[in-house]
C-alpha positions as CSV (number, residue, x, y, z in Angstrom):
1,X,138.8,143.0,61.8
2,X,140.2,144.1,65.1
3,X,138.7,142.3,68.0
4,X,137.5,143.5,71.1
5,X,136.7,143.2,74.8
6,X,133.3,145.0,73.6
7,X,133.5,142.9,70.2
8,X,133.6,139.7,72.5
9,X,130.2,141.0,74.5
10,X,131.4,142.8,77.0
11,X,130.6,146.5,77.5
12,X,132.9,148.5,79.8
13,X,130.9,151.5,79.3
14,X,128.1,150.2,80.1
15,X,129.6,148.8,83.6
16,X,131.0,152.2,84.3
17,X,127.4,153.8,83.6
18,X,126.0,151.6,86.3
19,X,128.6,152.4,89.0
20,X,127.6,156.0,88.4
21,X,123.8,155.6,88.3
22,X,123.9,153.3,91.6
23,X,126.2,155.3,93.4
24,X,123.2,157.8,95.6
25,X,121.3,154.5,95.6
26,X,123.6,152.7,97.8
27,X,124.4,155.7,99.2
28,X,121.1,156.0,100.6
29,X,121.5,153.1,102.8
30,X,124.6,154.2,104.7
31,X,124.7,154.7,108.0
32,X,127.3,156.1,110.6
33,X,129.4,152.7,110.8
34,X,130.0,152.4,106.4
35,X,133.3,153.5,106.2
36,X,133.9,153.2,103.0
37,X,132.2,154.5,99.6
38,X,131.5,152.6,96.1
39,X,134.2,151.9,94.6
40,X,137.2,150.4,96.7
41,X,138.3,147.1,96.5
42,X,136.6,146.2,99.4
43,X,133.9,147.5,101.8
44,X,134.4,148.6,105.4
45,X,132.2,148.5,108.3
46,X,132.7,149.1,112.1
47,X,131.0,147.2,114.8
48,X,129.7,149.2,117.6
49,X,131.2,147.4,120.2
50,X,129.0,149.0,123.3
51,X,125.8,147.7,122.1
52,X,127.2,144.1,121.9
53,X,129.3,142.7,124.8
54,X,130.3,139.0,123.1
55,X,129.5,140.1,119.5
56,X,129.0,137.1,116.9
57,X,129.0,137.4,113.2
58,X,126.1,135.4,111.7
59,X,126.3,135.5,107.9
60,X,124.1,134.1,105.1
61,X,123.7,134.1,101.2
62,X,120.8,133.2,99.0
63,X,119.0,134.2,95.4
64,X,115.8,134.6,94.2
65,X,115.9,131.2,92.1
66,X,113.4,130.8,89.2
67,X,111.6,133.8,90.1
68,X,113.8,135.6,88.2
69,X,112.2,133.9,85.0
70,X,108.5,135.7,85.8
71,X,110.3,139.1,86.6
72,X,111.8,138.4,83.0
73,X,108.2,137.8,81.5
74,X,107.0,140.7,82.9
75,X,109.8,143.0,82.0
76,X,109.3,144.0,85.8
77,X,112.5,144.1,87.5
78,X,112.4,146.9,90.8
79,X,111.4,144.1,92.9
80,X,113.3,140.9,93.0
81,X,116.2,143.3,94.3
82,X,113.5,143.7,97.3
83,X,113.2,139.7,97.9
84,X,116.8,139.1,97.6
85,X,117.4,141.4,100.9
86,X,114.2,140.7,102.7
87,X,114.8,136.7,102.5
88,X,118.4,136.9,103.4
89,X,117.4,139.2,106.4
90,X,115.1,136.6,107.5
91,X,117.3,134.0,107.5
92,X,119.6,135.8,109.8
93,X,117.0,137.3,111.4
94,X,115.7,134.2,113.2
95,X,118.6,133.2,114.5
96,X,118.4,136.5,116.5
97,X,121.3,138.6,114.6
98,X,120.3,142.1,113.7
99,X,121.1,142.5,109.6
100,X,124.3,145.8,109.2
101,X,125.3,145.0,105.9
102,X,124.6,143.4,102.3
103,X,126.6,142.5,99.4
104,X,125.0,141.6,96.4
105,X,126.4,139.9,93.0
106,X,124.8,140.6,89.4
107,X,125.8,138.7,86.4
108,X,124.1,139.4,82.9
109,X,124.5,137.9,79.6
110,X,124.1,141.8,78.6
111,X,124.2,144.3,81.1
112,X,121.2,147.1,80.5
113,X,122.2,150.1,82.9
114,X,118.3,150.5,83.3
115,X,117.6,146.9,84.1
116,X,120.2,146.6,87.0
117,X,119.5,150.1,88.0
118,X,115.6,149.2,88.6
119,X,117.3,145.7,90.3
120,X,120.0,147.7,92.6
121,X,117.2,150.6,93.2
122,X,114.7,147.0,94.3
123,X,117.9,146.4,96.8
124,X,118.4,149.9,98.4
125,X,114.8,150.4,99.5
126,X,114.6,147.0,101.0
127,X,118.1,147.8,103.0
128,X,116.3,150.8,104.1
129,X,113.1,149.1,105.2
130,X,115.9,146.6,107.2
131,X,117.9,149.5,108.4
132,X,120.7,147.2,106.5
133,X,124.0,149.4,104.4
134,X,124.0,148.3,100.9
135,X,128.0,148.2,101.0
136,X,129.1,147.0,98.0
137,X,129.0,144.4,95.0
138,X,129.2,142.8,91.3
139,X,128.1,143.3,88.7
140,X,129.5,141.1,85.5
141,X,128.7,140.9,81.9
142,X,129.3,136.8,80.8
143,X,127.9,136.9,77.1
144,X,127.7,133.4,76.1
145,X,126.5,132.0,79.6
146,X,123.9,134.0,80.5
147,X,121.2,135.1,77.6
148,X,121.0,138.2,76.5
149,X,117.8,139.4,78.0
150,X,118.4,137.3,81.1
151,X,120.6,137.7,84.3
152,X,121.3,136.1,87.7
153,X,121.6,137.4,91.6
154,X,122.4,136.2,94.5
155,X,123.2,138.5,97.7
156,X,124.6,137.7,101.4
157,X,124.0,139.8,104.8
158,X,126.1,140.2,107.5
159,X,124.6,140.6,111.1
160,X,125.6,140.8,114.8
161,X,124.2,139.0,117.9
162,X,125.4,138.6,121.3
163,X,126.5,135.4,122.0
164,X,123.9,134.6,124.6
165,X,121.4,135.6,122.9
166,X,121.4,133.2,119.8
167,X,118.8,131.8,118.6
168,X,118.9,128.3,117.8
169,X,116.2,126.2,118.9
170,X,117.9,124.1,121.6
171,X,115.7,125.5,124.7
172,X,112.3,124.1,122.1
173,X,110.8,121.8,124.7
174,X,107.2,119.5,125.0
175,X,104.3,121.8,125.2
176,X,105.5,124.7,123.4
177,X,103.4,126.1,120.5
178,X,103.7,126.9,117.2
179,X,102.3,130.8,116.2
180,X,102.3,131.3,112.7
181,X,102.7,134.6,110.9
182,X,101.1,135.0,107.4
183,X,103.3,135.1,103.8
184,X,101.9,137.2,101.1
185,X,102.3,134.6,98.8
186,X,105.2,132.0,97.5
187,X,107.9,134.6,98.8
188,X,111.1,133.3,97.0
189,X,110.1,129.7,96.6
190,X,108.4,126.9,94.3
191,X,109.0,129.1,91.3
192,X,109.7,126.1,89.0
193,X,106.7,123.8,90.2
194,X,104.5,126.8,89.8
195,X,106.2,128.0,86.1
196,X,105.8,124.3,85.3
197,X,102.0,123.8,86.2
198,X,100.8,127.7,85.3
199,X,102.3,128.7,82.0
200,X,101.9,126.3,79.1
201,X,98.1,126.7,80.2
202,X,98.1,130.6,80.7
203,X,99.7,133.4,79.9
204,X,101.5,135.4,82.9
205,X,99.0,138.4,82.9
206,X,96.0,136.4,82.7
207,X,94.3,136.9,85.7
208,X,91.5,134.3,87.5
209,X,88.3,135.3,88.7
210,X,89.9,133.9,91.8
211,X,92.8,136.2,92.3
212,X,92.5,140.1,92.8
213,X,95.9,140.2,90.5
214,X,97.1,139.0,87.5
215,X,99.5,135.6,87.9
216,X,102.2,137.7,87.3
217,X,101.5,140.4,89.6
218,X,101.2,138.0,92.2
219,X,104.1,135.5,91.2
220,X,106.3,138.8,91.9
221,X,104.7,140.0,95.1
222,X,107.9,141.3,97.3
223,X,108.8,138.8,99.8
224,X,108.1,140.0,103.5
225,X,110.4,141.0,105.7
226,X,110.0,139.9,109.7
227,X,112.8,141.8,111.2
228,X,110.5,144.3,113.1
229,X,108.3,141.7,114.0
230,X,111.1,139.1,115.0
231,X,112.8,141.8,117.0
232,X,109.8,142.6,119.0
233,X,109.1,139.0,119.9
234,X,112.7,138.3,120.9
235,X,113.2,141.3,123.0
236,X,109.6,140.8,124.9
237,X,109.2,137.2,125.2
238,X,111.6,134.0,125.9
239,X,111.4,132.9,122.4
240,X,112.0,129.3,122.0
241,X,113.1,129.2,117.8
242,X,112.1,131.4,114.7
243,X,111.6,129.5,111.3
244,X,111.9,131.3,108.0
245,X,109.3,129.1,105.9
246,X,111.2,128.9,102.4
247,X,112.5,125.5,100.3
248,X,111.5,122.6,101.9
249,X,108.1,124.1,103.7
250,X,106.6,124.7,106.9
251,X,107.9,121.4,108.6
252,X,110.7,121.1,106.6
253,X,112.3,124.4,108.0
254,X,111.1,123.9,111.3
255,X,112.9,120.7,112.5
256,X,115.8,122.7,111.7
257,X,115.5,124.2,114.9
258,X,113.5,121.5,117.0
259,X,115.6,118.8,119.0
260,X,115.3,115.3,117.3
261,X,113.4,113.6,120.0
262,X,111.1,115.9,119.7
263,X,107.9,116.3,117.2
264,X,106.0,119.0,115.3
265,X,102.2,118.9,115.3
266,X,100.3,121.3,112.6
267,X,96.9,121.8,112.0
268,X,96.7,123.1,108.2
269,X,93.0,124.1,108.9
270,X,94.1,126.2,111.5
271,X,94.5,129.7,108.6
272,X,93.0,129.9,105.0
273,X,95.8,129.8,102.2
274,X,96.0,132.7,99.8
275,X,94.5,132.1,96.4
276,X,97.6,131.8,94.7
277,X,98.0,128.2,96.1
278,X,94.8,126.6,95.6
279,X,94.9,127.8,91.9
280,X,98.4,126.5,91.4
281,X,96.8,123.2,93.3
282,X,94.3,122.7,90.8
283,X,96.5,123.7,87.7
284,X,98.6,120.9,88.2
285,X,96.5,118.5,90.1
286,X,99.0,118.5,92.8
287,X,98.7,116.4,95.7
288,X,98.4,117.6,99.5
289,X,102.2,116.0,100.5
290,X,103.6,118.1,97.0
291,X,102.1,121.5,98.6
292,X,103.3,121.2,101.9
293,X,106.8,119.9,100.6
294,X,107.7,122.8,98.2
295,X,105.4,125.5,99.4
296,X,105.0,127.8,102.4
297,X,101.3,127.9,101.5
298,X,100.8,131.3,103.6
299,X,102.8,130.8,106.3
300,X,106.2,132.6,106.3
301,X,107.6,132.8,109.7
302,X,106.8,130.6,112.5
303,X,108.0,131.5,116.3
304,X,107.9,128.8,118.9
305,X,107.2,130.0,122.4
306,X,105.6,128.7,125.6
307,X,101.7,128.6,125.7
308,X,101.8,130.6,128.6
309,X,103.3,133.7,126.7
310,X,100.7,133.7,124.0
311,X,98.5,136.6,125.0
312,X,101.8,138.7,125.9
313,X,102.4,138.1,122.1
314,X,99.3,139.1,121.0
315,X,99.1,141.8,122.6
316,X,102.8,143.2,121.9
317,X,101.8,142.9,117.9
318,X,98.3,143.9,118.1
319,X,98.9,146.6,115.6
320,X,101.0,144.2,113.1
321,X,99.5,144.3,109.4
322,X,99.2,140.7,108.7
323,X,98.0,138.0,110.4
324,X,99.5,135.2,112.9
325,X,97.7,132.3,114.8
326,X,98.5,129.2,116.8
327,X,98.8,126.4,114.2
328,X,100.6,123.8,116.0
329,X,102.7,122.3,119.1
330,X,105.3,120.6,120.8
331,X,105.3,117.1,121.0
């Protein structure tokens, strides 16, 4: 028998197929400063050098982590492309870049053209949302690693802010308050606690009397995007820090950006936690400290600003579609 690269578990076709199917999707997100197509050996992208006077490249790259493994019980996959760009634009985000480009990385244990095409077609309407060129990236067949019906991501975005204007949490002083804006669920993290407590008990599309979805549905709810909202704060108020709430919780991200001799005060009573926590509370008996270490328990984004700007705030995102409150200070 004559072996082959195809005989080995890796389809060439296959590859090829995707290039072509992805190549108006990515296309889509393009904008005047791409200046390359799909295809090249690398991506090209001009920086409009008028808008920013001391431009700074601020850079970042994540996954999805185990959420991957309930998009794969679901057979649901146009939406973890969707998280990947909207968590990585966050993270950027905060520190006061604005997103230009993403790069993402695929790897299959068997590539299925419609699979990554629902994944990449996840990505390009997220990019659009962001106003973010999907620019270029991998995709790689490794039988024998990955299982067959199983793959892996991970993406990174590029972004641009003036050197002045970073972001970073060293003007946080005594006094200032935290404003909390709300998650629509566990976003990208505490997928292995939550597999680990919910599914030897239920099965993924069982849904509670407690939940308007079933656990699947709302294990794969897209993780939100702040950019608009970020963007308005930061160009309307003297913003003190931004915290993306993701691994590690609400005061685990935070002290990121808060001065060491200083100390964050929350009130957890101050906003009512989606469904999806409390049931995941009760299925595994876990305790208060376990939520609040692994979870962002409804709070994805938290600005820190001066008391005395509140009301400016609230009135600059009166017409925002989720919610935000003081839940915390300064100390």
């Amino acid at each position: 028998m004559n072996e082959s690269y195809k005989s080995a578990g890796v389809d060439i076709e296959a590859g090829d197929e995707v290039v072509n199917r992805i190549k108006s999707l990515a296309k889509s997100t393009f904008n005047k400063n791409v200046l390359s197509g799909i295809g090249h050996f690398g991506s090209f992208y001009g920086i409009d050098l008028q808008k920013y006077k001391n431009p700074v490249l601020v850079s970042s790259v994540d996954g999805v982590g185990t959420k991957l493994k309930v998009a794969f019980m679901m057979d649901k996959h146009d939406t973890v492309g969707q998280d990947l760009v909207n968590h990585c634009v966050n993270d950027i985000a905060v520190c006061g870049a604005d997103p230009q480009y993403f790069l993402d990385y695929l790897a299959f244990g068997k590539l299925n053209p419609d699979r990554a095409e629902q994944i990449i077609k996840g990505f390009s309407i997220a990019c659009k949302e962001n106003g973010v060129a999907l620019i270029g990236g991998e995709t790689a067949e490794m039988p024998g690693l990955y299982d067959p019906n199983e793959y892996d991501m991970s993406g990174t975005i590029v972004g641009l802010v003036d050197k002045e204007k970073i972001i970073d949490g060293s003007k946080v002083s005594k006094g200032n308050i935290l404003v909390g804006f709300d998650s629509n669920g566990l976003h990208t993290n505490g997928y292995s606690l939550a597999r680990k407590v919910l599914f030897p008990k239920y099965d993924v599309n069982y849904k509670p009397d407690s939940l308007e979805n079933s656990l699947g549905e709302e294990l794969l709810k897209v993780h939100r995007s702040y950019y608009s909202v970020i963007t308005k704060i930061k160009n309307s108020i003297d913003v003190k820090a931004f915290s993306h709430i993701t691994g590690g919780g609400l005061i685990g991200n935070t002290k990121r950006v808060v001065p060491n001799d200083l100390f964050i005060k929350v009130d957890w009573n101050t906003w009512e936690r989606p469904a999806i926590f409390k049931f995941i509370q009760e299925a595994g008996s876990l305790k208060e400290e376990e939520m609040q270490l692994v979870f962002n328990n409804g709070i994805g984004l938290v600005a820190i600003i001066n008391k005395n700007d509140l009301s400016t705030l609230e009135t600059l995102l009166i017409n925002i579609d989720f919610g935000f409150r003081v839940i915390g200070y300064i100390e």
